[in-house]
ZAMARGU-4260 file (C-alpha; in steps of 0.2 Angstrom, whole numbers, plus 5000, padded with zeros to 4 digits):
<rodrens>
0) 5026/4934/4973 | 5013/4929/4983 | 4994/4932/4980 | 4981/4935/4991 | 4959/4936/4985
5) 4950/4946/4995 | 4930/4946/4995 | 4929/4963/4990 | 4928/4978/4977 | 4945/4984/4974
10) 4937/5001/4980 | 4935/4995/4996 | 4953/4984/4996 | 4963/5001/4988 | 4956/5010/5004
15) 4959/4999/5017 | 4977/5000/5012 | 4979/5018/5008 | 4973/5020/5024 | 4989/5025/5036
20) 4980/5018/5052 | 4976/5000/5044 | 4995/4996/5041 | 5000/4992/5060 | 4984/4978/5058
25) 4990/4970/5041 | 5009/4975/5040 | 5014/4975/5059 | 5021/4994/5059 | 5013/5011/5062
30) 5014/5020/5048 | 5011/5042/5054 | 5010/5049/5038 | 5011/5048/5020 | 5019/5066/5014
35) 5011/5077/5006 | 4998/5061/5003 | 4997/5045/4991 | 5005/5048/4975 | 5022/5045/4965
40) 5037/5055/4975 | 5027/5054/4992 | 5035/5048/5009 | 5030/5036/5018 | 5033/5041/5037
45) 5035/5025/5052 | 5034/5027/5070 | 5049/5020/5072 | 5057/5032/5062 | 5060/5024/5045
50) 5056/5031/5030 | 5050/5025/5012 | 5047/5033/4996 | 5032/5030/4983 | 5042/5024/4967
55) 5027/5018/4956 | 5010/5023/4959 | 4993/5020/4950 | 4977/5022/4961 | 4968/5006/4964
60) 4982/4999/4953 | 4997/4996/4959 | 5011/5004/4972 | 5030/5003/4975 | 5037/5006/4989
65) 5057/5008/4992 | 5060/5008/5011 | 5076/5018/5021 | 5084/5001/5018 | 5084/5001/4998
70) 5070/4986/4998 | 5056/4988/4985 | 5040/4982/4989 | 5025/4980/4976 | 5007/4978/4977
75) 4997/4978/4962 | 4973/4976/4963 | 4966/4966/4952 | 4948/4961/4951 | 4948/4943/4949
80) 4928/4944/4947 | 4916/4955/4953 | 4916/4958/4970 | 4934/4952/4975 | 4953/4959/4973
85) 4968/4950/4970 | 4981/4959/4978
</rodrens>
């Protein structure tokens, strides 16, 4: 598992990355849509076609992710200190 601090408020983190147009800068693919919208159950939508579904969610918590593929991606927010995320 790899960690990653960020410089800022997990508000600000957990919005960054819920926010469909920010995943082709940090995760390299375009995500459309997220379906009916960020929660547990939800679809995940690519461009390319791929789709993903929201196994585990807790807002500004943690997410898991189960792409087309059957691969399960987690990301938990942490504040490491006031101000910063660990993510």
């Amino acid at each position: 598992m790899a960690m990653i601090r960020v410089n800022r408020p997990c508000e600000v983190v957990w919005n960054i990355f819920t926010d469909t147009k920010s995943w082709k800068i940090w995760w390299g693919g375009t995500l459309k849509r997220v379906n009916p919208n960020w929660q547990f159950g939800a679809t995940l939508e690519w461009e390319s076609g791929d789709e993903g579904k929201i196994l585990d969610f807790h807002p500004m918590k943690r997410i898991a992710v189960m792409s087309n593929h059957n691969e399960i991606s987690t990301w938990s927010f942490t504040a490491d200190e006031p101000g910063s995320t660990n993510e």
